[in-house]
C-alpha positions in Angstrom: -11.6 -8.2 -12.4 -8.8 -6.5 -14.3 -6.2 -8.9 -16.0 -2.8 -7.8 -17.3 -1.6 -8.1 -20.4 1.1 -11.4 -20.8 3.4 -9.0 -22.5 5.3 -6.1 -21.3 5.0 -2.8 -22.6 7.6 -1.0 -24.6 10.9 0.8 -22.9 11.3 4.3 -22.2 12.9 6.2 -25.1 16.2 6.4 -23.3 16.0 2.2 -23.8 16.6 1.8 -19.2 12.5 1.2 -18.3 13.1 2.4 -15.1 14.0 6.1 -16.2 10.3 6.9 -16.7 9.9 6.0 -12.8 12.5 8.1 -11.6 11.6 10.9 -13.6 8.0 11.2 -12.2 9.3 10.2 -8.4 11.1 14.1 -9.4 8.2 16.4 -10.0 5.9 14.8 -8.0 3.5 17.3 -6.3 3.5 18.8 -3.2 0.5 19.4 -0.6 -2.0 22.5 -0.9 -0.9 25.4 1.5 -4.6 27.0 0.7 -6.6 23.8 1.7 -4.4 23.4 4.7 -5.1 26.8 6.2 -9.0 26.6 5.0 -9.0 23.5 6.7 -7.0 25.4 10.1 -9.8 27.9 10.5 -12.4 25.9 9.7 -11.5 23.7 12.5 -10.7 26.7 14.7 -14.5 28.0 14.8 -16.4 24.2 14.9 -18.7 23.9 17.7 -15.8 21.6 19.9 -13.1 22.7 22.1 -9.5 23.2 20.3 -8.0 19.4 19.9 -10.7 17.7 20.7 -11.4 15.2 18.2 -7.6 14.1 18.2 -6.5 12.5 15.6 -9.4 13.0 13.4 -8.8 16.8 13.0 -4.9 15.7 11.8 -6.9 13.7 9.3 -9.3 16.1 8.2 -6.4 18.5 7.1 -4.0 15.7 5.4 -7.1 14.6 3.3 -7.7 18.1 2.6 -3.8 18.8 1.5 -3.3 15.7 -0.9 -6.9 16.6 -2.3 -5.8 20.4 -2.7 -9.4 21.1 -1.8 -11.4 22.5 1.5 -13.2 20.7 3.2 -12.2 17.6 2.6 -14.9 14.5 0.7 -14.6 11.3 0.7 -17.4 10.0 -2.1 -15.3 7.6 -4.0 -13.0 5.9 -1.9 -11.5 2.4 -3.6 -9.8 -0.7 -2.4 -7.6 -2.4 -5.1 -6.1 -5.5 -4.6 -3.4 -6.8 -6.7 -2.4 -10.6 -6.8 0.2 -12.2 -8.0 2.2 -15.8 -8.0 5.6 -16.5 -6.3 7.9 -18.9 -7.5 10.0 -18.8 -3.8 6.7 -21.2 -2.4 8.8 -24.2 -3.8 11.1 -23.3 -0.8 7.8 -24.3 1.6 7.1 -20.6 2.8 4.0 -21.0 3.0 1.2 -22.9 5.4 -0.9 -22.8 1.9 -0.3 -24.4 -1.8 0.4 -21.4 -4.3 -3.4 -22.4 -6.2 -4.8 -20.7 -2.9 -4.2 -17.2 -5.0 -6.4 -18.2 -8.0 -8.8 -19.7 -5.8 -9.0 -16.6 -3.8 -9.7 -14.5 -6.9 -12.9 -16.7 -7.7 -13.9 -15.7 -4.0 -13.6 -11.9 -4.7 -15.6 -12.1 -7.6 -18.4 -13.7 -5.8 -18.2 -12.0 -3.2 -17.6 -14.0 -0.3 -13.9 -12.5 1.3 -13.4 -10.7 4.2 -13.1 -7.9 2.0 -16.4 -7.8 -0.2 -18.2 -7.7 3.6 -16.1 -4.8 5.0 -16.2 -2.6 1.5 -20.3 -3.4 1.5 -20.3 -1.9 5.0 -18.4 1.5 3.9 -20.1 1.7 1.3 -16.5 1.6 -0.7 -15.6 0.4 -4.0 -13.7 -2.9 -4.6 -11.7 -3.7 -8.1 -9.1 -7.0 -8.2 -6.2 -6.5 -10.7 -4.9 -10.5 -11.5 -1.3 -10.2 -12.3 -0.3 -13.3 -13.9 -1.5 -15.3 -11.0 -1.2 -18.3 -13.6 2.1 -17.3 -14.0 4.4 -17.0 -11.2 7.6 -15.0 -10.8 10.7 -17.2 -10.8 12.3 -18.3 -7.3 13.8 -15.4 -6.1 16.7 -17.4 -4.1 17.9 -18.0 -7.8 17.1 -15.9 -10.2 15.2 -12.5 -10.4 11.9 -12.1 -10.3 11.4 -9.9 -13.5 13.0 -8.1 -15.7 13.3 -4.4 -15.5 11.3 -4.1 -18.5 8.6 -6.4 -16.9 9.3 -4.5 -13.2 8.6 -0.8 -15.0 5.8 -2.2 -17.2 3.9 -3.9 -14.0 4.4 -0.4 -11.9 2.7 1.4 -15.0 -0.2 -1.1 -15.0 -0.5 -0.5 -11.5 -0.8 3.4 -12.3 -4.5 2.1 -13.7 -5.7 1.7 -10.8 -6.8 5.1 -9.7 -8.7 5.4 -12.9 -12.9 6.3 -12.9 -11.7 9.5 -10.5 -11.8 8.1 -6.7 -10.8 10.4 -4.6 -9.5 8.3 -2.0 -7.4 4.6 -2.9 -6.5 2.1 0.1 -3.8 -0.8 -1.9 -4.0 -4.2 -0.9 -2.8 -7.6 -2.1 -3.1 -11.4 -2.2 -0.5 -13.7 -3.0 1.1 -17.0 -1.2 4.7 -16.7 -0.7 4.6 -12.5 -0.8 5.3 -12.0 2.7 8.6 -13.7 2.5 9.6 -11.1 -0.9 8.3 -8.7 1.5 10.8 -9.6 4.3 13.3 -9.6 1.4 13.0 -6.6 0.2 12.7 -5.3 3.9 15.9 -6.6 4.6 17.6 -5.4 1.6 16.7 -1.8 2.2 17.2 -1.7 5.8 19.8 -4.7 7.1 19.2 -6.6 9.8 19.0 -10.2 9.8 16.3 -12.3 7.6 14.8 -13.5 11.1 14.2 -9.5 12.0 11.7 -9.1 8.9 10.4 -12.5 8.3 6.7 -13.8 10.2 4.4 -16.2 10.4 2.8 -14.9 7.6 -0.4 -17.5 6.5 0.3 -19.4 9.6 3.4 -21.1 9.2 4.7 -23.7 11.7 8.6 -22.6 13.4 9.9 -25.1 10.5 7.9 -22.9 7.9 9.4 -19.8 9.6 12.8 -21.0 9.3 12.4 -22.1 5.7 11.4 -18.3 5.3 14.2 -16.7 7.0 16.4 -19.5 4.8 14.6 -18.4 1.7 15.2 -14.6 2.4 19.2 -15.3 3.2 19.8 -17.0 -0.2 17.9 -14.4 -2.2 19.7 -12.0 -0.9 23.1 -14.2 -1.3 21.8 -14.8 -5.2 21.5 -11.0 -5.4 24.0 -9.3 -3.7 25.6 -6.5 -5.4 22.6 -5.1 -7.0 20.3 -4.4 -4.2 21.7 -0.8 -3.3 19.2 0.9 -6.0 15.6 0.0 -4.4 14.2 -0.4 -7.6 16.3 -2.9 -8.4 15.5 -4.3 -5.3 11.8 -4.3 -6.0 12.8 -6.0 -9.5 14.8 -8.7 -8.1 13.2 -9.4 -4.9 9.7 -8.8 -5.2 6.8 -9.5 -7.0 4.0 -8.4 -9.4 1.7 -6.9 -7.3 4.4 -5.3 -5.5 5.3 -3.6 -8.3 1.8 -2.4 -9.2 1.4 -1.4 -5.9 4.3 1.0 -6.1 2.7 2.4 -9.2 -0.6 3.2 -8.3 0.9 5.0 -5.0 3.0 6.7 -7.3 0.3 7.5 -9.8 -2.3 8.8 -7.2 0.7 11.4 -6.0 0.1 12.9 -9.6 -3.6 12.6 -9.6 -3.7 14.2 -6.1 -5.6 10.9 -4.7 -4.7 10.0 -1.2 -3.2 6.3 -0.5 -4.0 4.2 2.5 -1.5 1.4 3.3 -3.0 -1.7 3.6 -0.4 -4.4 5.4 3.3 -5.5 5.9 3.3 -6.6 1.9 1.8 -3.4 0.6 4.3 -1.3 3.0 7.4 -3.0 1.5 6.2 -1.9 -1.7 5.8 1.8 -0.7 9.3 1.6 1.2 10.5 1.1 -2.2 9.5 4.6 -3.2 10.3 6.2 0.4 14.1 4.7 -0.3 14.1 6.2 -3.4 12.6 9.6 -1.9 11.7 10.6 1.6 9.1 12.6 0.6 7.5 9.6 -1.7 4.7 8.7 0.4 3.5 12.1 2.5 -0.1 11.4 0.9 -0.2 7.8 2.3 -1.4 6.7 5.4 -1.0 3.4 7.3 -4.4 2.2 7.5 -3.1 -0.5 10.4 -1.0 -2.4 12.3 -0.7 -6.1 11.5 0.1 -8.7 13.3 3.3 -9.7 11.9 5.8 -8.1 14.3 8.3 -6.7 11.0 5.1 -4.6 9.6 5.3 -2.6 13.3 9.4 -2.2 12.1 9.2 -1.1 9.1 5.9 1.8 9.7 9.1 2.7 11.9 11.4 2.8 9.7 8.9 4.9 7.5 7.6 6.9 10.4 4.3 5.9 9.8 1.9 5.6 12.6 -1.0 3.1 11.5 -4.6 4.5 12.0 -5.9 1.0 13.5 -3.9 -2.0 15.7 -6.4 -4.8 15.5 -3.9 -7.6 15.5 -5.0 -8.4 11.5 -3.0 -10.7 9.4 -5.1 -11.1 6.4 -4.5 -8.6 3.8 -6.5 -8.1 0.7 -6.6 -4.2 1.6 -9.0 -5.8 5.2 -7.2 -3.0 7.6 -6.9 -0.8 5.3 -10.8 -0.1 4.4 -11.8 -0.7 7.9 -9.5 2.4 8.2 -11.4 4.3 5.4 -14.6 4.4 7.6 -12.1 6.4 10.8 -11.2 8.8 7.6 -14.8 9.1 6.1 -15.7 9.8 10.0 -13.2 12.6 9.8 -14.2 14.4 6.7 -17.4 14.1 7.7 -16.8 15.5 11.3 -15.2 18.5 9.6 -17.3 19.5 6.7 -20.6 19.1 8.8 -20.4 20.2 12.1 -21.9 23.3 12.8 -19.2 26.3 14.1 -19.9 28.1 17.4 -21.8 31.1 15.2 -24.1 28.6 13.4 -24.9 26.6 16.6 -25.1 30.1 18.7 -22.8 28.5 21.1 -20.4 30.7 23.1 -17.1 30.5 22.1 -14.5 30.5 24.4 -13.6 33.9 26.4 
């Protein structure tokens, strides 16, 4: 399990931390014209009719374009979870005490979450990055929750994540009280009321819920007037792992590693990079629907349709590498079947 460092790391040259973000979000790289059309007549001569593996051929050829390689392989894929500690569970957001992160942490490392069974079973890589779970972020409904020296330093630890060369990185998180600084954030980037963005979340009660949609109105009061940048937004309103989740996104752009989405927390991180640039996230994927009803609104909002719907609420990355064995299935369907001159199969006339 990776731990951050207490302190933050040294500002950008310019002395504003968040320049050294902005400046990658601008030369970020596009996808591979060659391994697109590779992919296009590959798929063109496999022993199937045109189309009819659905949604598994679109797959095939967006792994292929944000791998800049033909065919498509998915050897190394990794789940990372980040965690982190909210201040805003004061404000009784949550159905469980704020110790449930640490204690959730211990079960990672031995193994017995939801996700250590699923990432045995697919055969996919698991590392768990503790952000200052000890530590948390101060209540956001009165003061910010970091600094934008902290914010920029906790995105660039994120960018470690896609270290050891996978080739394919789902995000995930765990922290008690994050789904309400992910209806925050939510709401600060797209309007709406806090009641539009704000759900059950660990299982609250309708008091709980309205303590949530309370807690989200007077962060947003506390902050007003400085939410229009969405990094700011991320640095006022968010947390840790929220932060380091936008990094490693942004981080696997550069190192041409495609991103699955995990849930309604680890999309209100990305939609801080799709504010910031539309184009931000066309090597992501939504690796599922959850069952909060404002993760279905805002994969809208980022026109984003999830690979999986199976009414999940848990997150530590769970959808997400369930959706890595549908992808897996798709490269593999690609690279190994056998075109119609291989399997002497007539082709159409």
């Amino acid at each position: 399990m990776a731990r951050s460092p207490d302190a933050a790391r040294p500002a950008s040259a310019s002395g504003l931390p968040f320049d050294d973000i902005r400046a990658l979000l601008s030369r970020l790289p596009g996808p591979s014209a060659e391994a697109v059309a590779a992919v296009r007549a590959r798929e063109a001569e496999l022993v199937k009719p045109t189309g009819a593996l659905g949604r598994l051929e679109d797959i095939a050829e967006w792994l292929a374009a944000w791998q800049g390689k033909a065919p498509p392989h998915v050897a190394r894929p990794l789940v990372a979870i980040f965690a982190g500690a909210h201040g805003v569970t004061a404000k009784g957001v949550s159905a469980y005490p704020a110790e449930v992160t640490s204690q959730m942490l211990g079960a990672f490392s031995g193994g017995g979450a939801a996700i250590n069974q699923i990432c045995a079973s697919f055969d996919i890589g698991l590392k768990v990055f503790d952000l200052a779970s000890d530590r948390p972020t101060p209540d956001i409904t009165e003061r910010a929750a970091m600094s934008e020296q902290e914010c920029a330093a906790t995105m660039a630890y994120g960018m470690e994540a896609i270290a050891g060369g996978i080739d394919l990185l789902v995000v995930g998180e765990m922290g008690i009280g994050n789904t309400t600084v992910a209806a925050a954030i939510a709401c600060a980037l797209y309007g709406g009321e806090p009641e539009d963005w704000v759900g059950r979340g660990t299982g609250v009660d309708k008091a709980g819920l309205k303590r949530k949609a309370e807690a989200v109105r007077a962060a947003l009061e506390t902050h007003k007037g400085h939410l229009g940048d969405p990094l700011e937004a991320l640095r006022r309103l968010g947390g840790r792992e929220l932060a380091a989740i936008a990094g490693a996104i942004v981080a696997a752009r550069m190192e041409r590693v495609p991103v699955v989405i995990d849930g309604y927390v680890a999309t209100a991180a990305a939609s801080v990079l799709h504010a910031l640039d539309a184009s931000a996230l066309d090597h992501c994927v939504a690796g599922h629907r959850s069952a909060e009803a404002a993760h279905g609104r805002l994969l809208e909002r980022l026109e984003m349709k999830p690979l999986l719907d199976l009414g999940m609420r848990l997150g530590e990355g769970s959808g997400g590498a369930l959706a890595v064995a549908v992808i897996k299935a798709a490269a593999a369907c690609h690279s190994g079947m056998a075109t119609f001159s291989e399997a002497a199969v007539a082709n159409r006339a």
